[in-house]
C-alpha positions in Angstrom: 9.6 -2.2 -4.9 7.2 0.0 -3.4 4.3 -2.4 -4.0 6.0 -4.6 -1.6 6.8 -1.6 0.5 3.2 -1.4 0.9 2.2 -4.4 1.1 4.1 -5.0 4.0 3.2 -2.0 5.6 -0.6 -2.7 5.5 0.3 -6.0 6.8 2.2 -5.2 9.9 -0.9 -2.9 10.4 -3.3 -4.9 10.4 -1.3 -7.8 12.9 -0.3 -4.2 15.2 -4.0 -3.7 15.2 -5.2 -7.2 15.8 -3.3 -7.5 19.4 -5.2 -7.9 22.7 -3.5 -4.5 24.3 -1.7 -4.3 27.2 -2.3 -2.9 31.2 -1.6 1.0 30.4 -2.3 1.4 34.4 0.9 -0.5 35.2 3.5 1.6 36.4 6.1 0.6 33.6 3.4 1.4 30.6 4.1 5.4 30.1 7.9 4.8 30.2 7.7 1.7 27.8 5.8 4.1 25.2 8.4 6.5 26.2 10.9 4.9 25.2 9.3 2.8 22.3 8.6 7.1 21.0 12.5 7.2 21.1 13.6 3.8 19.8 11.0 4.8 16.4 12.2 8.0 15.9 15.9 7.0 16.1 15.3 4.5 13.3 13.8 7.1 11.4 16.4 9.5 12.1 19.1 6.9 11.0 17.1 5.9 7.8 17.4 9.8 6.9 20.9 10.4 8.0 22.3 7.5 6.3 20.2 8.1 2.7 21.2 11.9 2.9 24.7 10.5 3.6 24.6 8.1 -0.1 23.4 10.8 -1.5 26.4 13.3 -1.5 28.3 10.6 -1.9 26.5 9.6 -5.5 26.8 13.5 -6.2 30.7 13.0 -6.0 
């Protein structure tokens, strides 16, 4: 499993990596990283909450 984890990871890297960009002078650009910041870390605070959660409950 976590060779496919990584695998996929260095994949997604490499097409993140790969794309033309974007204006970052255009007034929405600092709220759209803003707000991708946020959107990222919420996923990651979900992932952590829920496996924390399933495990107390395995501990039962």
């Amino acid at each position: 499993m976590k060779k496919y984890l990584l695998a996929a990871s260095l994949g997604a890297s490499q097409i993140a990596l790969a794309h033309p960009g974007h204006d970052h002078q255009h007034w929405a650009a600092e709220p759209i990283h803003i707000l991708t910041a946020i959107a990222i870390t919420a996923v990651i605070g979900t992932a952590f909450y829920i496996a924390r959660k399933q495990k107390a409950k395995n501990h039962d």
